[in-house]
C-alpha positions in Angstrom: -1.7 -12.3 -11.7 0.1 -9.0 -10.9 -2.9 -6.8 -11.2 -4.5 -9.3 -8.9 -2.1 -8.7 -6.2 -2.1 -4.8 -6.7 -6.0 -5.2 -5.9 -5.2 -7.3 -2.8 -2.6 -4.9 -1.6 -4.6 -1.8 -2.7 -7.3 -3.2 0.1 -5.0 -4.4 2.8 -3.7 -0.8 2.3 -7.2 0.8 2.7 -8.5 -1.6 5.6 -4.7 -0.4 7.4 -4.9 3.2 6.5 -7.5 4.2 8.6 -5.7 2.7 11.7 -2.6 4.3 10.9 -4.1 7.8 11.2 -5.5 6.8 14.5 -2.2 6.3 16.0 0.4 9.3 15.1 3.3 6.9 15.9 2.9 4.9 12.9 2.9 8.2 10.2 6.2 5.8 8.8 4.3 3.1 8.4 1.7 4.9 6.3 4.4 6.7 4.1 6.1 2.7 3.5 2.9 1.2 2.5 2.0 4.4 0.0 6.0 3.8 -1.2 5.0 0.4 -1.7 2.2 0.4 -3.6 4.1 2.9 -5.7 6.7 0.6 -6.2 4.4 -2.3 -6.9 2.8 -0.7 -9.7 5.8 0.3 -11.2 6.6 -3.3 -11.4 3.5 -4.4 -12.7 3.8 -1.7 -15.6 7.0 -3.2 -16.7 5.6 -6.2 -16.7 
């Protein structure tokens, strides 16, 4: 279940990345998702 959701937000991440770096507004944006995905994994490690 988790690594399913890691997948999902590993490709939501990957489909948004790309318009991130279009826009230099949104460099936060990019650096939360990365965070989260960090984070995520972490959790799915422990679990």
């Amino acid at each position: 279940m988790c690594l399913f959701v890691t997948i999902i937000r590993f490709l939501f991440a990957f489909l948004l990345c790309p318009l991130i770096q279009g826009s230099k507004l949104n460099q936060n944006s990019e650096k939360k998702i990365v965070e989260e995905l960090v984070l995520l994994m972490l959790f799915c490690g422990t679990d």
